[in-house]
Every structure is written in structure tokens, then in C-alpha cells.
N, C-alpha and C positions, 0 to 999 in steps of 0.2 A: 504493500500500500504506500510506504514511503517514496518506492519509485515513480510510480502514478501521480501522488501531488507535487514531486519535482521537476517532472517533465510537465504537468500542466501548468505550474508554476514559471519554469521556462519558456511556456507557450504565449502565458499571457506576456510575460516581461518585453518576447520579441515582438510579438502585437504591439505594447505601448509604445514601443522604439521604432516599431513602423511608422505609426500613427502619427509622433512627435516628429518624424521626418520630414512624413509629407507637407503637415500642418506647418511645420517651420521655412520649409520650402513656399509653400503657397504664400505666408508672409513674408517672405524676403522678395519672392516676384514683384508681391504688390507694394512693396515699399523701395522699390529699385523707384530711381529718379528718372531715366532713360531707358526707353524699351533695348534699347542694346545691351541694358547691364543685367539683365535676367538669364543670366549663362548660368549651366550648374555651379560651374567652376565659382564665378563672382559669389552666388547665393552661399556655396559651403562656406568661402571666406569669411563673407557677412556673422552667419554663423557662429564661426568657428569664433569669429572677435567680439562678439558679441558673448558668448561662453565663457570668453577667458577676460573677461570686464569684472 
């Protein structure tokens, strides 16, 4: 049974870390100033600087 709620437990976690991906993604497009700056690349940056604030 232990193994059951640790893999479901890993299930959800990847879920949330999906979810906070996309959602984080989708706010960095729509807070880019210039439609050219919505590159993956740019939004991870954003990201990434904004994590480490």
C-alpha cells in the first residue's frame, strides 16, 4: 500500500508541475511587451529571474 500512495503521490506532484508550467508560461506570453519576445527561450528566462528574485 505504501507503494501505491507514493507513486500516486508522484503522480499528483508531476501534475502540479505540469500545470504551474503551463500556467506560468501562459503568463509570461501575456506579459511579454513585444509579440517577438514570447519565444520559449525568452518566457523560461523570465521565469527563471523571476524565481530567483
Amino acid at each position: 500500500m505504501k507503494w501505491l500512495d507514493r507513486v500516486l503521490l508522484t503522480r499528483v506532484r508531476i501534475a502540479w508541475l505540469i500545470l504551474a508550467f503551463i500556467a506560468g508560461v501562459g503568463f509570461g506570453a501575456s506579459m511579454a511587451p513585444e509579440p517577438d519576445r514570447n519565444s520559449i527561450e525568452e518566457i523560461l528566462d523570465q521565469l527563471l529571474r523571476k524565481l530567483s528574485q
